[in-house]
C-alpha positions in Angstrom: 0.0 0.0 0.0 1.1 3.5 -0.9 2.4 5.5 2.1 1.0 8.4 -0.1 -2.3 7.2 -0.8 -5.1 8.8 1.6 -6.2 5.1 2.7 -3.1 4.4 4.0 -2.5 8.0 5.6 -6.0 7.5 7.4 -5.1 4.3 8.8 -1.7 5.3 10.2 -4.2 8.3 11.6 -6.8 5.8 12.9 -4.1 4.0 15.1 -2.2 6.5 16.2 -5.5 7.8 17.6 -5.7 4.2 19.5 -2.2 4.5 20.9 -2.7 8.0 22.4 -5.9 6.6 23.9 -4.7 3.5 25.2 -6.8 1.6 23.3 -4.6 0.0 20.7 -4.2 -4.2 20.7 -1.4 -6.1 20.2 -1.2 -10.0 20.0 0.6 -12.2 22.0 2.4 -15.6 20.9 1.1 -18.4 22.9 4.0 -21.0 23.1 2.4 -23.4 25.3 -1.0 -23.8 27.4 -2.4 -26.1 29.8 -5.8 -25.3 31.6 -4.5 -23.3 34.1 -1.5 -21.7 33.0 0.4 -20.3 29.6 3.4 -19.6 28.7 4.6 -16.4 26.4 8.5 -16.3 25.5 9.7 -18.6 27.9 7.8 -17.6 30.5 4.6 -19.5 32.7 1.9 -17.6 33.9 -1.2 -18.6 36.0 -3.9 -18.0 33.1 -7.1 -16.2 34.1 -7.8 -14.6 31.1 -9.6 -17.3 28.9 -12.9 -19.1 28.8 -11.6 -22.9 29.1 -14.3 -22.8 31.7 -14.0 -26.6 32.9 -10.3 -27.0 31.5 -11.3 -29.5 29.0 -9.1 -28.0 26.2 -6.3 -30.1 27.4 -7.6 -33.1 29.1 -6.1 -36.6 27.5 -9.7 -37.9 26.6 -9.9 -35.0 24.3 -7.0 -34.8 22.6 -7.4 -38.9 21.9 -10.5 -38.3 20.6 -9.3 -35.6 18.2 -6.4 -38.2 17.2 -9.3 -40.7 17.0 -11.5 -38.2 14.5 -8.2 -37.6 12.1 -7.7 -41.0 11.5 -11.6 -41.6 10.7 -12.6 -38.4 8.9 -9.1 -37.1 7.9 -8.1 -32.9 8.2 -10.3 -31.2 6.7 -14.0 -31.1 5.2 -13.6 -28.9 1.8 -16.4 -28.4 1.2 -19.6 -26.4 2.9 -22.0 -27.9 5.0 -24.7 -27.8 1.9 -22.7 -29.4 -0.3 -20.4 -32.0 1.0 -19.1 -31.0 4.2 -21.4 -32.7 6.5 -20.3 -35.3 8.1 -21.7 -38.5 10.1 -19.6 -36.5 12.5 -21.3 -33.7 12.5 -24.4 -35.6 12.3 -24.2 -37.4 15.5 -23.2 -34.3 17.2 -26.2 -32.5 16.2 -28.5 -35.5 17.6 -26.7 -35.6 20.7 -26.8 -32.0 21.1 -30.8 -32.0 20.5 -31.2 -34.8 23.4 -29.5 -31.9 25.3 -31.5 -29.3 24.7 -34.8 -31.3 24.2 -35.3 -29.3 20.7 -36.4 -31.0 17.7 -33.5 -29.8 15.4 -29.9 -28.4 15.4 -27.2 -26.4 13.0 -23.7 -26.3 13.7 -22.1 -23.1 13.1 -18.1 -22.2 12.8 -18.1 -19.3 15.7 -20.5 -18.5 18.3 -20.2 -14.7 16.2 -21.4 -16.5 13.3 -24.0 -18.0 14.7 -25.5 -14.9 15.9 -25.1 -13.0 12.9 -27.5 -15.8 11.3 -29.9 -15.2 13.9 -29.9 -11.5 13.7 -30.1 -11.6 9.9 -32.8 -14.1 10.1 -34.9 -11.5 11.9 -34.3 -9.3 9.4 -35.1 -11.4 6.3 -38.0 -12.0 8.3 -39.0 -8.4 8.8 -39.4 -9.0 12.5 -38.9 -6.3 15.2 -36.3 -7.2 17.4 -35.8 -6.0 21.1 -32.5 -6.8 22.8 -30.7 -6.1 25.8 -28.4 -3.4 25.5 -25.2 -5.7 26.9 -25.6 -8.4 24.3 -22.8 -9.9 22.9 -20.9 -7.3 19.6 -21.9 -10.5 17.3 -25.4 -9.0 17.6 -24.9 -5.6 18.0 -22.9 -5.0 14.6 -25.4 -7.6 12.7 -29.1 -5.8 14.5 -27.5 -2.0 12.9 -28.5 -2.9 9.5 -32.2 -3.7 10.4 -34.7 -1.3 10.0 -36.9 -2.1 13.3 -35.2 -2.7 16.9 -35.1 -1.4 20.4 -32.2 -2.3 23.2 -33.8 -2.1 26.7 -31.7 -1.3 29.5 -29.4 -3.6 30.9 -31.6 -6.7 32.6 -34.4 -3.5 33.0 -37.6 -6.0 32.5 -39.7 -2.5 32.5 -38.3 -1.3 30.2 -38.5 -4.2 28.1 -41.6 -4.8 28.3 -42.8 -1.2 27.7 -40.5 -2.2 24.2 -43.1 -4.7 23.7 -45.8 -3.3 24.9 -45.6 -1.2 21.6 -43.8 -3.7 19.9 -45.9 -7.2 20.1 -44.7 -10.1 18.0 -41.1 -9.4 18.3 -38.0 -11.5 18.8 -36.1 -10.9 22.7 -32.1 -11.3 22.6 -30.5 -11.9 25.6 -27.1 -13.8 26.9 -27.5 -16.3 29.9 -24.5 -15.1 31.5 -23.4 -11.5 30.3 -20.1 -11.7 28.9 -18.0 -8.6 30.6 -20.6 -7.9 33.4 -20.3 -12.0 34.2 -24.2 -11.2 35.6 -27.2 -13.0 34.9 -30.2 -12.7 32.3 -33.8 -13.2 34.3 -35.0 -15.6 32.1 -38.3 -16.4 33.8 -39.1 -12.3 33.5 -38.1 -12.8 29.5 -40.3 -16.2 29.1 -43.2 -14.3 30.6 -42.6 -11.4 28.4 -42.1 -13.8 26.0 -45.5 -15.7 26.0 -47.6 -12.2 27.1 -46.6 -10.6 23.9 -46.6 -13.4 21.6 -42.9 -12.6 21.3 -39.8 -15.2 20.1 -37.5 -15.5 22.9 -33.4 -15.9 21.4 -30.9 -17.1 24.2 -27.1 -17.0 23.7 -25.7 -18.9 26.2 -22.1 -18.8 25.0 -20.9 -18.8 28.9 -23.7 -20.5 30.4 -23.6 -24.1 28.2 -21.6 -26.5 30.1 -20.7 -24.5 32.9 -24.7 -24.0 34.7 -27.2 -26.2 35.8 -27.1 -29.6 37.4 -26.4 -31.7 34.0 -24.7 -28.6 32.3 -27.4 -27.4 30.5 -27.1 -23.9 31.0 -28.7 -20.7 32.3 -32.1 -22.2 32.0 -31.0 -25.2 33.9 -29.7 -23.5 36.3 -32.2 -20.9 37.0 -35.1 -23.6 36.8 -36.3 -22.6 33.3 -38.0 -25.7 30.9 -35.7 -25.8 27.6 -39.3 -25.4 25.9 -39.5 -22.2 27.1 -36.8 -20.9 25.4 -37.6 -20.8 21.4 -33.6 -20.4 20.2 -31.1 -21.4 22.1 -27.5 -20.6 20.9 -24.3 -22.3 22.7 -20.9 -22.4 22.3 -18.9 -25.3 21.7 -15.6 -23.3 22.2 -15.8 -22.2 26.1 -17.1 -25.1 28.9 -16.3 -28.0 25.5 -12.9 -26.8 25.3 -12.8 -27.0 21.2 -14.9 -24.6 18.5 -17.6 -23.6 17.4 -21.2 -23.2 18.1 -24.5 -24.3 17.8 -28.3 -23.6 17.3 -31.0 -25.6 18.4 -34.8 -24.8 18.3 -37.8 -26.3 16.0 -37.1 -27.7 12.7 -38.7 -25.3 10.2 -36.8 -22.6 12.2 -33.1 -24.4 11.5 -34.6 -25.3 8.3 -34.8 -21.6 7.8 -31.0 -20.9 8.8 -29.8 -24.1 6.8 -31.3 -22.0 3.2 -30.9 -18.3 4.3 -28.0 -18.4 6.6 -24.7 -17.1 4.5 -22.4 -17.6 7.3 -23.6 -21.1 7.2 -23.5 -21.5 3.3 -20.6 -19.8 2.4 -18.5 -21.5 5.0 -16.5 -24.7 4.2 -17.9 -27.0 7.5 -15.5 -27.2 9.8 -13.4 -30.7 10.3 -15.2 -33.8 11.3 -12.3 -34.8 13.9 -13.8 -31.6 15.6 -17.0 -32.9 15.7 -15.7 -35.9 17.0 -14.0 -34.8 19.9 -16.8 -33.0 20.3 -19.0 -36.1 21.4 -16.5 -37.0 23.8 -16.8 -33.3 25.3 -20.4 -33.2 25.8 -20.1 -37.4 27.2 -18.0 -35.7 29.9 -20.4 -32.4 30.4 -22.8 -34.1 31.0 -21.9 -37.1 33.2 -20.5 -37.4 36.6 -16.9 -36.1 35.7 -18.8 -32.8 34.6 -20.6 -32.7 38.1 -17.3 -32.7 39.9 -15.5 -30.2 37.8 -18.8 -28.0 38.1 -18.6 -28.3 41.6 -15.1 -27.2 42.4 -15.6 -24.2 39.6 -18.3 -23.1 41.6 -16.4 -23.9 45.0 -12.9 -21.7 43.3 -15.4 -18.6 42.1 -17.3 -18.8 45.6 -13.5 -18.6 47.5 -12.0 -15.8 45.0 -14.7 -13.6 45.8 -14.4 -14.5 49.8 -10.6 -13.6 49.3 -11.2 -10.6 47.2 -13.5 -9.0 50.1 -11.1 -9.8 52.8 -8.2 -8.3 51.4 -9.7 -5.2 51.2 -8.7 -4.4 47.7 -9.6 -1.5 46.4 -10.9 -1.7 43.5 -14.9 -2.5 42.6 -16.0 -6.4 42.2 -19.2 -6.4 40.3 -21.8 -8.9 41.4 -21.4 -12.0 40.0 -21.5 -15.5 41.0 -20.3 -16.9 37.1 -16.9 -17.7 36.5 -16.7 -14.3 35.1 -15.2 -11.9 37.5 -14.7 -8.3 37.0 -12.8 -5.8 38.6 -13.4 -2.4 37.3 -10.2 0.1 37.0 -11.5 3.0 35.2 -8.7 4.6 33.1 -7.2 2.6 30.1 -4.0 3.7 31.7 -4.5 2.6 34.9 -5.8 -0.5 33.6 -2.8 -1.2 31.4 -0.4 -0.5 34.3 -2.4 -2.5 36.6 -2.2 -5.8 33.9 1.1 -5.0 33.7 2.2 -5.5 37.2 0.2 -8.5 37.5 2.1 -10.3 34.3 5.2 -9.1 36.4 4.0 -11.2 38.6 3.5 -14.2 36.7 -0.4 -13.8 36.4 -2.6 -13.3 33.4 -5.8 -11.5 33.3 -8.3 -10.2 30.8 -7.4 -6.4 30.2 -10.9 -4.9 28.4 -11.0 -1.7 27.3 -13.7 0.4 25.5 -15.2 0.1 23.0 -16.3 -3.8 24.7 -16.8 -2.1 27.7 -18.2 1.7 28.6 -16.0 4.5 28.3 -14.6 5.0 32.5 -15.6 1.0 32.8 -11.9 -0.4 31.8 -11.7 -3.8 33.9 -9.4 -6.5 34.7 -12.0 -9.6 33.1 -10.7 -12.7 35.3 -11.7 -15.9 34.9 -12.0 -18.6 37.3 -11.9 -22.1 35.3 -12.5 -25.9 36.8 -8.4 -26.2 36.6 -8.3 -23.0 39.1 -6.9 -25.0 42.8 -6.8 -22.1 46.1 -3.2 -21.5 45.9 -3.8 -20.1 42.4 -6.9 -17.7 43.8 -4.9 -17.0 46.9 -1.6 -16.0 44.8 -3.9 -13.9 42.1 -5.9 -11.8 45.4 -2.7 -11.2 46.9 -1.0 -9.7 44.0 -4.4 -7.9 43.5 -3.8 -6.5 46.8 -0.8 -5.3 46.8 -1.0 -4.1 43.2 -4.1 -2.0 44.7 -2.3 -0.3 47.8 
């Protein structure tokens, strides 16, 4: 590109503009991972800054099974779900995922982000209002800007959705289960009744929920005692509590029959590889069985003792309410919050630094997440550097 041309001057412009606001991104090279820690140039950290929520990513069953799905179903699919790229693989996967979820059909998607751009677009092929909390994941919020009729209520304000829909019947609700930088909670049983008092669609993304909640890992809804058939599109993640990729949607089967003929992030894509798929299986066996239970258990038992820690060192900085594995500790300034981060990877300790625009402007937070493979000595070494890091 020319330095000369005015494309390339406005991008030098453009990111200049992100450095001087402390906003600007830079990767890092991941040499080597396990569920609880990483290493970057030679060095290990304690890792609380992904979404391996029950550490499955690197558990021995799954990698066999991956090894297992190459030498079945080879590398790759080449080819696009609608024309040869799905597999048996990805055919059992579907039917296990709808004994899940109870729903009559399921589509497998790449990315979580495609899969809600599908659902988003659907609504606007469809030429249906949609109403969605103002906190839902960017997937949505770039996709819902192109339609012609939506509203975002307040965040988990259930007055002000329903005064939406009051004006607004016959509409479809988006909502996360577990809010993604806020790590708070949708109130599902509010949405269902909005739901059903205003003939409404209810669409759930429960890309940190799935796997992690509920007694059998089924969720937010699981967990906060709400039927499956109350929720009329349920999205989940198969990248996050299943340790792998990609994402799935599951509802009735003229709906997915819908998405599998109008959904260009689902047609356009090659599938992705059957070996995924595979290990896949093997992910949700574990979910969902006793091994999940335990792993549940001590997550929740590791979130419950960080925040107990957190409180009793006094550190000051504000801990939102949440009892997910998504903890955030709000800094404020982008400088502060890169400084902060900073002295923490001194310390051998990663974390989540987010930044505006994923967060409000004056909101800049350390994201931690607390994951199965979490043991004390690793929450009692992260709050102590948190608190002296805070003095």
């Amino acid at each position: 590109m020319s330095a000369n041309s005015v494309l390339s001057q406005t991008l030098v412009q453009n990111l200049s503009r992100l450095k001087e606001n402390r906003l600007h991104r830079e990767l890092i090279t991941v040499d080597k991972r396990t569920s609880a820690t990483i290493s970057i140039s030679g060095k290990q950290y304690l890792n609380f800054a992904g979404n391996d929520y029950l550490g499955l990513s690197t558990m021995p069953e799954i990698c066999e099974a991956l090894n297992e799905g190459i030498r079945l179903y080879g590398a790759g699919t080449g080819a696009s779900a609608v024309v040869t790229g799905h597999t048996r693989a990805h055919h059992e996967l579907e039917e296990f995922l709808k004994e899940i979820t109870g729903k009559e059909a399921v589509i497998l998607f790449n990315t979580g982000f495609a899969a809600n751009q599908t659902l988003i677009k659907a609504g606007i092929s469809l030429k249906t209002n949609m109403v969605l909390d103002r906190l839902v994941h960017a997937s949505m919020q770039d996709a819902v800007f192109s339609a012609e009729k939506f509203q975002r209520y307040r965040h988990n304000d259930m007055k002000h959705a329903e005064a939406m829909l009051e004006k607004n019947p016959n509409s479809i609700i988006f909502t996360e289960g577990v809010f993604s930088m806020d790590g708070d909670m949708a109130n599902l049983k509010q949405l269902v009744t909005l739901s059903r008092k205003y003939a409404s669609t209810l669409v759930l993304d429960d890309a940190h929920g799935f796997g992690v909640l509920g007694q059998h890992g089924r969720g937010t809804p699981e967990h906060q005692g709400i039927s499956m058939k109350d929720i009329d599109v349920y999205m989940g993640p198969l990248s996050k509590a299943c340790g792998l990729s990609g994402a799935f949607v599951a509802s009735d089967r003229d709906f997915v029959d819908y998405l599998i003929n109008t959904g260009r992030e689902y047609i356009y894509s090659t599938a992705a590889p059957a070996f995924i798929a595979h290990a896949l299986i093997k992910s949700l066996e574990i979910i969902t069985g006793p091994k999940g239970n335990e792993l549940r258990k001590h997550l929740s038992e590791m979130t419950d003792f960080f925040r107990r820690r957190f409180h009793e060192n006094h550190i000051s900085a504000e801990l939102l309410e949440s009892s997910s594995s998504i903890q955030p500790v709000i800094i404020g300034d982008n400088s502060r919050l890169i400084a902060v981060n900073e002295r923490l990877r001194n310390q051998g300790i990663l974390c989540g630094a987010i930044r505006p625009p994923t967060v409000p402007k004056g909101t800049a937070r350390l994201r931690i997440t607390i994951t199965a493979a979490h043991m004390e000595e690793d929450i009692v070494r992260l709050t102590e550097a948190l608190g002296e890091i805070s003095q």
